[in-house]
DSSP file (Angstrom, degrees, kcal/mol; ACC not computed):
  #  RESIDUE AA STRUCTURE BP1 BP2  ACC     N-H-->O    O-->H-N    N-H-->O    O-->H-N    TCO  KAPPA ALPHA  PHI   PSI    X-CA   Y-CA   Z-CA
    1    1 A X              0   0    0      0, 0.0     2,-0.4     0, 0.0     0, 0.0   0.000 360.0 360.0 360.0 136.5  -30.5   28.3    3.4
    2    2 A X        -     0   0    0      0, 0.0     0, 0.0     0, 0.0     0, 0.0  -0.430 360.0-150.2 -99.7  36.3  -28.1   29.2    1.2
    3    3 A X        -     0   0    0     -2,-0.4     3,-0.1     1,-0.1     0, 0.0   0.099  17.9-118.9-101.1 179.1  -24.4   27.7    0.9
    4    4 A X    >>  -     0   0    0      1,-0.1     4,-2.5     2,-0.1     3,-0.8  -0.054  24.4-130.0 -63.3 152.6  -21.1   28.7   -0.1
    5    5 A X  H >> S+     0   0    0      1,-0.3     4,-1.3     2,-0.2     3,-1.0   0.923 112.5  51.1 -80.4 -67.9  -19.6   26.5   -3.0
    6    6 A X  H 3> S+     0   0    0     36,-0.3     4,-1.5     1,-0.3    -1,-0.3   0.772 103.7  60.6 -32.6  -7.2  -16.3   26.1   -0.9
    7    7 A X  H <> S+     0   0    0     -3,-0.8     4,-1.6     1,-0.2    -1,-0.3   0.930 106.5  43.7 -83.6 -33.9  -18.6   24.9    1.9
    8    8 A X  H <X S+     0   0    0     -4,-2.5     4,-2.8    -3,-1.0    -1,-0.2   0.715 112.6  54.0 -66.7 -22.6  -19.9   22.0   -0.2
    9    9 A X  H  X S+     0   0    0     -4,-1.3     4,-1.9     2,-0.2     5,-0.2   0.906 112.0  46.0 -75.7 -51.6  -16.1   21.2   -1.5
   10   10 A X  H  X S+     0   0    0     -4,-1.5     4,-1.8    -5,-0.4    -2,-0.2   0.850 112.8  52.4 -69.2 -27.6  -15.3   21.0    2.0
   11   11 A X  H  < S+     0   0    0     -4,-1.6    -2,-0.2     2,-0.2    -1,-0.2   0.929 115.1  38.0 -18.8 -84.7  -18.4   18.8    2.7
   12   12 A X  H  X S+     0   0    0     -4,-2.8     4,-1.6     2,-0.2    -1,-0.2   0.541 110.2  57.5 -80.2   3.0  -17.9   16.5    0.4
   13   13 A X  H  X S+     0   0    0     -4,-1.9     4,-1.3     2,-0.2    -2,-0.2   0.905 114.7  50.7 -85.1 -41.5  -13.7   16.4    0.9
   14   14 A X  H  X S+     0   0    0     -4,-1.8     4,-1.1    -5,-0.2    -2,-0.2   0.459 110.2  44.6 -58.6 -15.6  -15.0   15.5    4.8
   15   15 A X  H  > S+     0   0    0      2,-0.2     4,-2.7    -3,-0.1    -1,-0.2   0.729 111.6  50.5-112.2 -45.3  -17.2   12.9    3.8
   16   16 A X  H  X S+     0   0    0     -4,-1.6     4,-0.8     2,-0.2    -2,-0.2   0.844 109.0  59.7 -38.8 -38.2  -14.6   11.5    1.4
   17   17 A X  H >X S+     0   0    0     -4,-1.3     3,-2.0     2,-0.2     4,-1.5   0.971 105.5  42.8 -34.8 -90.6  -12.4   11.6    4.3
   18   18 A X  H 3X S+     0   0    0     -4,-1.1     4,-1.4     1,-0.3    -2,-0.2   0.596 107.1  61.1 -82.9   3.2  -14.2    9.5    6.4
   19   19 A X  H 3< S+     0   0    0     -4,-2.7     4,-0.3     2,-0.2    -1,-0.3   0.747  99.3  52.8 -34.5 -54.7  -14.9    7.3    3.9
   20   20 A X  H << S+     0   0    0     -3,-2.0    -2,-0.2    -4,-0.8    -3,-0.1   0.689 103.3  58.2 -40.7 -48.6  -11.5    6.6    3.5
   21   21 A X  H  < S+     0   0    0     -4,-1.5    -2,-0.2     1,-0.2    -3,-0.1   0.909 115.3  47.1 -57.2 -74.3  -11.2    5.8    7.6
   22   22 A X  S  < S+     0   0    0     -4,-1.4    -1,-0.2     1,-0.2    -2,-0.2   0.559 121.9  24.5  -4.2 -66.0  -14.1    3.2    6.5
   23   23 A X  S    S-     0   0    0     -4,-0.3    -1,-0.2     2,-0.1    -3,-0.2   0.892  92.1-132.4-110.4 -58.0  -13.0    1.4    3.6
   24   24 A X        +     0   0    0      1,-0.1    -4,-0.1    -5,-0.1    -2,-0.1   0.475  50.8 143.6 131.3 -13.6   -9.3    1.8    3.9
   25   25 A X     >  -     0   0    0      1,-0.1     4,-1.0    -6,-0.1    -1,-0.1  -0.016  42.5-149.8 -65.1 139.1   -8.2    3.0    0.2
   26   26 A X  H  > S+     0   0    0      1,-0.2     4,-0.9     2,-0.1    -1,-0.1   0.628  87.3  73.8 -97.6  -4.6   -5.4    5.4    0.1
   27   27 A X  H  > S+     0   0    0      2,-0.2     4,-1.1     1,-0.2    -1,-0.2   0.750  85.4  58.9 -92.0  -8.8   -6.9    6.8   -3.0
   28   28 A X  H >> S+     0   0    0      2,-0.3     4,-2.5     1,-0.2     3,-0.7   0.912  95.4  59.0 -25.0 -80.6   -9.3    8.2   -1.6
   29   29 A X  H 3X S+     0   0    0     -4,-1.0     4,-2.2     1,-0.3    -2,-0.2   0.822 110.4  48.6 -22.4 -46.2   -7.0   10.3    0.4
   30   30 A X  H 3X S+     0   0    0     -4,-0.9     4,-1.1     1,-0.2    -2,-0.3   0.904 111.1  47.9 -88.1 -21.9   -5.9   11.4   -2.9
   31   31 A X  H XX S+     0   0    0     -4,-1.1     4,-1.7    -3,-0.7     3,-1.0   0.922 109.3  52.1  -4.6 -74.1   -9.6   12.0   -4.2
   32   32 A X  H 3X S+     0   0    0     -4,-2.5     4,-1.4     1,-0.3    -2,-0.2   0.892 109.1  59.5 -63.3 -53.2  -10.4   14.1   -0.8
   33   33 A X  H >X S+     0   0    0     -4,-2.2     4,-1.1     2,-0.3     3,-0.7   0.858 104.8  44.3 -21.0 -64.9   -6.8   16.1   -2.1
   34   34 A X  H <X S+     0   0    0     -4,-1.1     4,-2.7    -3,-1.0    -1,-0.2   0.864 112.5  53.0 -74.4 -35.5   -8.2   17.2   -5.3
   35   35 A X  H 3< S+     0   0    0     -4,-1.7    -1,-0.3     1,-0.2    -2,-0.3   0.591 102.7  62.4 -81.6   3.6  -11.6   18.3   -3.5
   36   36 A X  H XX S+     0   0    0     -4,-1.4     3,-1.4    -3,-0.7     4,-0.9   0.685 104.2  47.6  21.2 -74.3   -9.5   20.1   -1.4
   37   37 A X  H 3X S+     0   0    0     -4,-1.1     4,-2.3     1,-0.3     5,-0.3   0.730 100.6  59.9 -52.2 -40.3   -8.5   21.9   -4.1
   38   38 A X  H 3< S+     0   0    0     -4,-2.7    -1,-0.3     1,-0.2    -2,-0.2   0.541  97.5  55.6 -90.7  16.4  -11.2   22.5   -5.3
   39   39 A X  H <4 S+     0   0    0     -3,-1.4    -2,-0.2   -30,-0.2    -1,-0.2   0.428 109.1  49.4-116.1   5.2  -12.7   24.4   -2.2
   40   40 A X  H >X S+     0   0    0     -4,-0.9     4,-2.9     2,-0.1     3,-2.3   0.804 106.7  61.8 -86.9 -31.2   -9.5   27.2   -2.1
   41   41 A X  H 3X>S+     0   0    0     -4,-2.3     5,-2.2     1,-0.3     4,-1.0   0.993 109.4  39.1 -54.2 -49.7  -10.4   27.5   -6.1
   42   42 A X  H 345S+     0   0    0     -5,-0.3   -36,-0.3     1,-0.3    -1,-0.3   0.552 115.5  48.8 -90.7  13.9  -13.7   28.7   -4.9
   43   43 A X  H <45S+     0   0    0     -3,-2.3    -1,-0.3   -37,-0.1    -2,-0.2   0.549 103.3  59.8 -91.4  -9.9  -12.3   30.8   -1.9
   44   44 A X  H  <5S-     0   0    0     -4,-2.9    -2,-0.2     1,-0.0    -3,-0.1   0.790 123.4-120.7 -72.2 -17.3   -9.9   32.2   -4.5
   45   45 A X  T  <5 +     0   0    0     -4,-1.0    -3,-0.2    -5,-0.2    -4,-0.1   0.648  54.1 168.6  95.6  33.2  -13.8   33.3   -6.2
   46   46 A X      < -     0   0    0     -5,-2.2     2,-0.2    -6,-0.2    -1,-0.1  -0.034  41.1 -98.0 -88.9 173.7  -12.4   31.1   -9.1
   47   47 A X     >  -     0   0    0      1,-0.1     4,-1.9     0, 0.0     3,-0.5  -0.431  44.4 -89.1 -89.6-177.9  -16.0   30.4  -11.7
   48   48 A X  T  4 S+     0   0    0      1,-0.2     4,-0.4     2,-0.2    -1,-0.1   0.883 121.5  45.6  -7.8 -89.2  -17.9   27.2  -11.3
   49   49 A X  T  4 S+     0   0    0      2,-0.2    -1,-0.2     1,-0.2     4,-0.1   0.329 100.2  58.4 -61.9  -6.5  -15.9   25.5  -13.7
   50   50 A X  T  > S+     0   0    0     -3,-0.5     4,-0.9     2,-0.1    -1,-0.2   0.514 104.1  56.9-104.0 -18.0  -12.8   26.2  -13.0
   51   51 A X  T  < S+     0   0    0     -4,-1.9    -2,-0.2     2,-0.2    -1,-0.1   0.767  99.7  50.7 -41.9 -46.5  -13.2   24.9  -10.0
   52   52 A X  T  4 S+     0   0    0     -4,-0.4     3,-0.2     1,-0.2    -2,-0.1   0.608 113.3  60.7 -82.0 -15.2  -14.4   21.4  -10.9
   53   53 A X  T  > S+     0   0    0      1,-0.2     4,-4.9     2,-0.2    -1,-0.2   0.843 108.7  33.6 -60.6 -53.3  -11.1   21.7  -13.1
   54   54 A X  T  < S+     0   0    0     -4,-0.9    -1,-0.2     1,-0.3    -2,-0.2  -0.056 118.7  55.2 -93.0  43.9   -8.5   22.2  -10.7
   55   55 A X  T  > S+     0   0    0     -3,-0.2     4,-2.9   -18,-0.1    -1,-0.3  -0.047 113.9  40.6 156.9 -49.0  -10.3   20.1   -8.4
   56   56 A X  H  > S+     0   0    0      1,-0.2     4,-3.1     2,-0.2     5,-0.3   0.936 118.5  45.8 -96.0 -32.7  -10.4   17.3  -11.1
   57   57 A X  H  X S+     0   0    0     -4,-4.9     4,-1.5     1,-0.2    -1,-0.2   0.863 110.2  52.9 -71.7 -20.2   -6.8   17.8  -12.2
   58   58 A X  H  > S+     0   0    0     -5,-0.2     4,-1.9   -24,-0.2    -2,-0.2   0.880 111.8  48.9 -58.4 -46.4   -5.4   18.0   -8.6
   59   59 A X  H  X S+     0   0    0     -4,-2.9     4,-2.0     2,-0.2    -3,-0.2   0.911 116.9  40.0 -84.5 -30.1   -7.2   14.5   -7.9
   60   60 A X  H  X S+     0   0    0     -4,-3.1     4,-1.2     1,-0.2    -1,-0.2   0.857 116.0  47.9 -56.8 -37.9   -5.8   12.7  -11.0
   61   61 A X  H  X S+     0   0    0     -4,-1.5     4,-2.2    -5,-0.3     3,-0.4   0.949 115.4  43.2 -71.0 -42.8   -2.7   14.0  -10.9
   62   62 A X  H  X S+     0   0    0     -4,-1.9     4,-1.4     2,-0.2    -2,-0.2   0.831 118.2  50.3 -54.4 -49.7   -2.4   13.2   -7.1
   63   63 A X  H  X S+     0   0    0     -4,-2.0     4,-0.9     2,-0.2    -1,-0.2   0.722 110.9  47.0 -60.6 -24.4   -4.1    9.5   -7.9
   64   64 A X  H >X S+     0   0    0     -4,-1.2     4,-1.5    -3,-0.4     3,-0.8   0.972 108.4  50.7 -87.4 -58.1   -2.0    8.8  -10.4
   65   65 A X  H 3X S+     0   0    0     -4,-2.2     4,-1.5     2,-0.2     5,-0.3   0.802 112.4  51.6 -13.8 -57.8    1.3    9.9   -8.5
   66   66 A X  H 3X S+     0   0    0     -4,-1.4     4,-0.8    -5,-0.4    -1,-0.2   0.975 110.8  48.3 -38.7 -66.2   -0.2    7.4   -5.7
   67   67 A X  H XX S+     0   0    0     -4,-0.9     4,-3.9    -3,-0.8     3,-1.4   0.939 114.4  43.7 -72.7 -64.2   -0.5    4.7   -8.6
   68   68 A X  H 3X S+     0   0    0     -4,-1.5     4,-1.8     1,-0.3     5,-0.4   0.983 115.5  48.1 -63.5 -57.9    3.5    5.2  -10.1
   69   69 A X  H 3< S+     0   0    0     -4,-1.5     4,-0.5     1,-0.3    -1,-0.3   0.803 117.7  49.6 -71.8 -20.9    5.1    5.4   -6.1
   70   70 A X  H X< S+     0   0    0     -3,-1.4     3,-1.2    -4,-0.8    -1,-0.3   0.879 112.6  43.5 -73.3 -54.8    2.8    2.1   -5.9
   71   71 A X  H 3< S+     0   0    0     -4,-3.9    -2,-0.2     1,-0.3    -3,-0.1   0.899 110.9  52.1 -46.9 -43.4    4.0    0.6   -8.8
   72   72 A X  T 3< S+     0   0    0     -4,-1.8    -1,-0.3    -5,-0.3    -2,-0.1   0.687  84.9  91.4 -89.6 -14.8    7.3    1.1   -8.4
   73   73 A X  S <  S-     0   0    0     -3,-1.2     2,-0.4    -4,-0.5    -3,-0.0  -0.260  89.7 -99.4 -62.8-176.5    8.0   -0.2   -4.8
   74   74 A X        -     0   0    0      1,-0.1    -1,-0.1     0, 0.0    -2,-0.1  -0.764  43.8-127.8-113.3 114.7    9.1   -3.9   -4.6
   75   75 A X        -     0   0    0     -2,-0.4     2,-0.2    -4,-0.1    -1,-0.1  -0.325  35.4 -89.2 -78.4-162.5    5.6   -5.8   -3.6
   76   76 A X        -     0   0    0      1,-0.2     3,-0.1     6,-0.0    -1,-0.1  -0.581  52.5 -88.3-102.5 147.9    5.9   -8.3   -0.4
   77   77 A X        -     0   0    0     -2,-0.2    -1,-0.2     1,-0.2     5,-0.1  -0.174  51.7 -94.9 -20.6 130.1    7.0  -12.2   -0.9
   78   78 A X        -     0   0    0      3,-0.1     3,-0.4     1,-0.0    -1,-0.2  -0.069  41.8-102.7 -39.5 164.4    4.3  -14.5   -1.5
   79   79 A X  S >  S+     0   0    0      1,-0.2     3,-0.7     2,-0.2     7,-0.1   0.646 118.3  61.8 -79.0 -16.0    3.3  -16.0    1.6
   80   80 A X  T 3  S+     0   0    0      1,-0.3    53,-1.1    52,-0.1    -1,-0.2   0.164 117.4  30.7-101.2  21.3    5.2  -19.5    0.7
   81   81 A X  T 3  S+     0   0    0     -3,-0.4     2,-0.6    51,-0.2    -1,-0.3   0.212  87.0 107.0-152.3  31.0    8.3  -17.7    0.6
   82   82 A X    X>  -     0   0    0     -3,-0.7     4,-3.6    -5,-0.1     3,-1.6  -0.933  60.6-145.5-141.1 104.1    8.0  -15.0    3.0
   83   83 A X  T 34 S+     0   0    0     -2,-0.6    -4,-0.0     1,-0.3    -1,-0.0   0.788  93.5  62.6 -64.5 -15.5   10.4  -16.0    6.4
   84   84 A X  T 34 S+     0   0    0      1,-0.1    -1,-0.3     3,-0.1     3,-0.2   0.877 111.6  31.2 -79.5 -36.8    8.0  -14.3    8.8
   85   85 A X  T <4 S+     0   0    0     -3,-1.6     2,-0.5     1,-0.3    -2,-0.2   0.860 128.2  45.1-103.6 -25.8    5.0  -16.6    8.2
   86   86 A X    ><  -     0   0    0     -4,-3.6     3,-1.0    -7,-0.1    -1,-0.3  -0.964  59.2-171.1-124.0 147.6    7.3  -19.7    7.4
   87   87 A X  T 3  S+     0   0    0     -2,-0.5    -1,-0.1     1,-0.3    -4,-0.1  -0.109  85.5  73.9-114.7  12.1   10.5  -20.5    9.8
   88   88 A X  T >  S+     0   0    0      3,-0.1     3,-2.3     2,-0.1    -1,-0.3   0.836  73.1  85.6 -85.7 -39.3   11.4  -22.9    7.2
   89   89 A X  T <  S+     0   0    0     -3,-1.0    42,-0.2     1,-0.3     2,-0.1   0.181  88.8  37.8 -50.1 168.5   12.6  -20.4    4.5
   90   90 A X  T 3  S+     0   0    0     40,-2.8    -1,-0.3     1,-0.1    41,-0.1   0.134  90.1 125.4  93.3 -38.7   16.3  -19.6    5.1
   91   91 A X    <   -     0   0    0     -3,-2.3    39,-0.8    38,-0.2     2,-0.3   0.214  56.5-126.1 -65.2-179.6   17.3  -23.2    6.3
   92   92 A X  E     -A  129   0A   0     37,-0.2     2,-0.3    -3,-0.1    37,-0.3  -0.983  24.9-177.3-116.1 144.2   19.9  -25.0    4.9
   93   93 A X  E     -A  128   0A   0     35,-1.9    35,-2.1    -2,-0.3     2,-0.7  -0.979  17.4-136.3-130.5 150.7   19.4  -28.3    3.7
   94   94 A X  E     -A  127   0A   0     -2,-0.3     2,-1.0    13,-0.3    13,-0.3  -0.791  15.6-156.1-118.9 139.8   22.1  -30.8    2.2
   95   95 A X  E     -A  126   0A   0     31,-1.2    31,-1.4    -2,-0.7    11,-0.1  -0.775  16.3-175.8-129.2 117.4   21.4  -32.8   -0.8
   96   96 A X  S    S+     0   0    0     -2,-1.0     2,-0.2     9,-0.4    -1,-0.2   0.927  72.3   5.8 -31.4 -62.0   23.1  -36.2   -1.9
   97   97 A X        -     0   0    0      8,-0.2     2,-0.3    28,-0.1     8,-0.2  -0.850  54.9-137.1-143.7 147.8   21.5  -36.7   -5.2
   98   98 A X        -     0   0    0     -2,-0.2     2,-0.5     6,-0.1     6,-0.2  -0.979  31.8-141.1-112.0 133.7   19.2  -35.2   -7.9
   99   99 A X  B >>  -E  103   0B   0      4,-1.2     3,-3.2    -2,-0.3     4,-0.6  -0.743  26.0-106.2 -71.1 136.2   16.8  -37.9   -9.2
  100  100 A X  T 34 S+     0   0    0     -2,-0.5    -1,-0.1     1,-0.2    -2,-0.0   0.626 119.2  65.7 -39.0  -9.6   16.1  -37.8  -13.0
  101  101 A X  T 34 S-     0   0    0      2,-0.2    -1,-0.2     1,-0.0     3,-0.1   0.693 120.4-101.1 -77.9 -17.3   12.8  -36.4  -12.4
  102  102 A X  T <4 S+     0   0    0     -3,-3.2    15,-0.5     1,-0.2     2,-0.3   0.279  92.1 106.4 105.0 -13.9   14.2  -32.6  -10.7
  103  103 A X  B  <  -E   99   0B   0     -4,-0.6    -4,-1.2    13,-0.1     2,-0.3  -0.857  47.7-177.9-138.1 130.8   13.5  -33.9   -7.2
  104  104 A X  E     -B  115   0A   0     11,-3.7    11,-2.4    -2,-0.3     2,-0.7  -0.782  23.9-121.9-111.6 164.9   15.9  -35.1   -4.3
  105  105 A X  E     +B  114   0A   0     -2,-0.3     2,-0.5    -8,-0.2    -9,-0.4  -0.893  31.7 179.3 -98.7 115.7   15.2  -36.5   -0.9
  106  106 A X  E     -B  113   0A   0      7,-2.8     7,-4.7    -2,-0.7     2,-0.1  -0.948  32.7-129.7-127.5 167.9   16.4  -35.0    2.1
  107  107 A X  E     +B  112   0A   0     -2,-0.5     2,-0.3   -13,-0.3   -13,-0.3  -0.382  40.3 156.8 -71.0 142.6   16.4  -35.4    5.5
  108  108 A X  E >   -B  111   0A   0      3,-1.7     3,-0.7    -2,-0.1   -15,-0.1  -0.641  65.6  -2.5 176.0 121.2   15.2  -32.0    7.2
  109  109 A X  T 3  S-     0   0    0      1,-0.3     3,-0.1    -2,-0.3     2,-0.0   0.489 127.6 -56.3  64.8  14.0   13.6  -31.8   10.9
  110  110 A X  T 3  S+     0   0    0      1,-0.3    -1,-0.3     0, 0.0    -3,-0.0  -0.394 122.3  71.5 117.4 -54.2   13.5  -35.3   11.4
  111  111 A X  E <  S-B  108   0A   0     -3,-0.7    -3,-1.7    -4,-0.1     2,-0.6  -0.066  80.8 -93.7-115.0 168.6   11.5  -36.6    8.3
  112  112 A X  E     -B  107   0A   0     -5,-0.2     2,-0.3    -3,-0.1    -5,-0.2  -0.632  37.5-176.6 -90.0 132.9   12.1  -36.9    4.2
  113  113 A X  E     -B  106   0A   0     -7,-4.7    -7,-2.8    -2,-0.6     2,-0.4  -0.932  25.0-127.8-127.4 170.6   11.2  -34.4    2.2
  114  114 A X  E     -B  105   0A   0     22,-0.5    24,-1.4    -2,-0.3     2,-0.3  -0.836  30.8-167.4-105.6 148.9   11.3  -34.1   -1.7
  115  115 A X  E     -Bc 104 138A   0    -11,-2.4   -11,-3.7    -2,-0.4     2,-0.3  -0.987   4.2-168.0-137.8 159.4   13.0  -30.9   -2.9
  116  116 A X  E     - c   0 139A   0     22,-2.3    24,-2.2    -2,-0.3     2,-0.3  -0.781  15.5-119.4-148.2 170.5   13.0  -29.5   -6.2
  117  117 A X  E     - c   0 140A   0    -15,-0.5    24,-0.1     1,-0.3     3,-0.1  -0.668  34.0 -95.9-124.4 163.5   15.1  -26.7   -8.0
  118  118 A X    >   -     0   0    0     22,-0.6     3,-0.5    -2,-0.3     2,-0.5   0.196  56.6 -92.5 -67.7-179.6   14.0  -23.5   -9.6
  119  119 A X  T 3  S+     0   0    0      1,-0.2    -1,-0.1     3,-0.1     3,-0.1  -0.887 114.7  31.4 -95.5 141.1   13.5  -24.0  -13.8
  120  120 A X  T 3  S+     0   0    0     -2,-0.5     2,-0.4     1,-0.3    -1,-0.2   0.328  95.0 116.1  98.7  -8.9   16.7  -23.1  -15.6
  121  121 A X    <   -     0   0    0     -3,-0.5     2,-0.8     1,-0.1    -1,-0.3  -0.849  63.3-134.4-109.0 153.8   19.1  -24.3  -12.7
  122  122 A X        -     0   0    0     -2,-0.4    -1,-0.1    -3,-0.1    -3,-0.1  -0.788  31.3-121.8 -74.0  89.3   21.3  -26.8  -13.1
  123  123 A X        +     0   0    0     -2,-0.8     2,-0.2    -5,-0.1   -25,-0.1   0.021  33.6 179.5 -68.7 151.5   21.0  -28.9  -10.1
  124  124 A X        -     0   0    0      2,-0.1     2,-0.1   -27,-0.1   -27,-0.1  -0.818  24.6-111.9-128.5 161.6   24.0  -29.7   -7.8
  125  125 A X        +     0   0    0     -2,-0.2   -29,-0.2   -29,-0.1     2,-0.1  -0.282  69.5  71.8 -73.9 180.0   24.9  -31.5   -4.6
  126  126 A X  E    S-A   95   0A   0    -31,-1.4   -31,-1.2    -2,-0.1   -33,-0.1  -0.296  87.2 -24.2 123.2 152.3   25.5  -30.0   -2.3
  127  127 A X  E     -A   94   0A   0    -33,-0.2    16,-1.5    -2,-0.1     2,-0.3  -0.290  59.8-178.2 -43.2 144.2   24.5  -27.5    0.6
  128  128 A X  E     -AD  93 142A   0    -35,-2.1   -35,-1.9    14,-0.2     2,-0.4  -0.934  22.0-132.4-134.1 160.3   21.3  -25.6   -0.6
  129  129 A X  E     -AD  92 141A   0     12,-1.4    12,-0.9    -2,-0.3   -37,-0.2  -0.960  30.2-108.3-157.9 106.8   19.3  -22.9    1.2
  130  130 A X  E     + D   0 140A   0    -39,-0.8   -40,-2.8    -2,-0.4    10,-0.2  -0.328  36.3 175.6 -58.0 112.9   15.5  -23.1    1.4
  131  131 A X  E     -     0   0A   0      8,-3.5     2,-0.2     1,-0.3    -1,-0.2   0.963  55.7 -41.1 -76.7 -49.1   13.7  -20.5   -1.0
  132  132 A X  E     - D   0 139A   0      7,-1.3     7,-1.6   -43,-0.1     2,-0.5  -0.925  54.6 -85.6-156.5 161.8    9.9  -21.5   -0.5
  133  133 A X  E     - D   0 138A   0    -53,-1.1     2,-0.6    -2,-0.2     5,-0.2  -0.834  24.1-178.0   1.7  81.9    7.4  -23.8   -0.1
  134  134 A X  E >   - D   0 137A   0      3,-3.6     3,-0.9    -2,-0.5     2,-0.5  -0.735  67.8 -60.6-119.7  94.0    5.9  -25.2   -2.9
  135  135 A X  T 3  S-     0   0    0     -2,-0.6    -2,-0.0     1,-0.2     0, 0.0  -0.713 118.5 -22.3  83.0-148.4    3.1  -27.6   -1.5
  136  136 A X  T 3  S+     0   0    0     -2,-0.5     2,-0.5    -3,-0.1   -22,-0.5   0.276 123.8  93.2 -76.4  13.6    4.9  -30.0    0.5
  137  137 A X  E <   - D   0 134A   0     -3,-0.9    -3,-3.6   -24,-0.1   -22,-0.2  -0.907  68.3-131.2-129.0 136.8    8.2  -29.5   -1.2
  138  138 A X  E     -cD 115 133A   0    -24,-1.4   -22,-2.3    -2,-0.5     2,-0.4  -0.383  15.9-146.7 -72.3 137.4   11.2  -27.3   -0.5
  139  139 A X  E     -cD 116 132A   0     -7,-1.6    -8,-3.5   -24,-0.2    -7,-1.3  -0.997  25.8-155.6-124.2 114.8   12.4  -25.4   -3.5
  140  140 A X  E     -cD 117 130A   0    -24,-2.2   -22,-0.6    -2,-0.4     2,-0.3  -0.503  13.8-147.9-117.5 158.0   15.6  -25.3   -2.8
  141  141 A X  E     - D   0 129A   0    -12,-0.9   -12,-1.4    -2,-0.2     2,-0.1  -0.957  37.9-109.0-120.2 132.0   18.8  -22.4   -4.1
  142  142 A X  E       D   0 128A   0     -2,-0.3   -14,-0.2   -14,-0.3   -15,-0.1  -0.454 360.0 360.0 -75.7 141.7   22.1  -23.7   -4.5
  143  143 A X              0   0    0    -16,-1.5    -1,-0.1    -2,-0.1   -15,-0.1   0.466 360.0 360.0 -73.5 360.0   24.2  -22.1   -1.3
């Protein structure tokens, strides 16, 4: 039995396919794209190679595209700064005094905590606005 080269493009873009459902990669998707392409190249009667061309420039170009619109979004907050997984970020806290070290004590839910300032800011008193979590200490943003 005998088959067509578009059947085998379509074959393997179907097996890429569910591959993807498998593993979970979106590049795949763009993979599956380019073999795609490359089975209308070979309903167009296109040769061999010039299939396994547009086939291979459709999936790079497509992969690559993937790779810049990745790049370019704004990743997610670390988790220690990220208001969804802690209900701390966001607060406000108020702070007396900076000890000479970077680190104050405040009060904040009932207990002391040490809070500490980004590098390069000048610490103030004053209200401040909890950025993240760093360990047990609030890294605190001047309000």
């Amino acid at each position: 039995m005998q088959l067509d080269h578009s059947t085998l493009w379509w074959i393997i873009a179907g097996i890429t396919v569910a591959a993807e459902l498998l593993i979970g990669s979106f590049y795949l998707i763009m993979i599956a794209l380019g073999l795609v392409a490359g089975a209308i190249a070979a309903h167009l009667g296109l040769s061999e190679v010039a299939q396994v061309t547009v086939a291979a420039l459709v999936g790079t170009i497509a992969v690559v595209g993937c790779y810049m619109v990745k790049r370019q979004r704004p990743g997610d907050p670390p988790a220690r700064a990220d208001r969804s997984v802690n209900l701390d970020i966001g607060e406000t806290v108020y702070i007396d005094a900076w000890q000479t070290d970077g680190t104050a004590q405040v009060k904040y839910r009932g207990a002391n905590w040490v809070a500490i300032h980004r590098p390069g800011i000048v610490p103030s008193t004053g209200a401040h606005r909890v950025a993240e979590l760093v360990g047990n200490r609030l890294l605190v943003d001047p309000v």
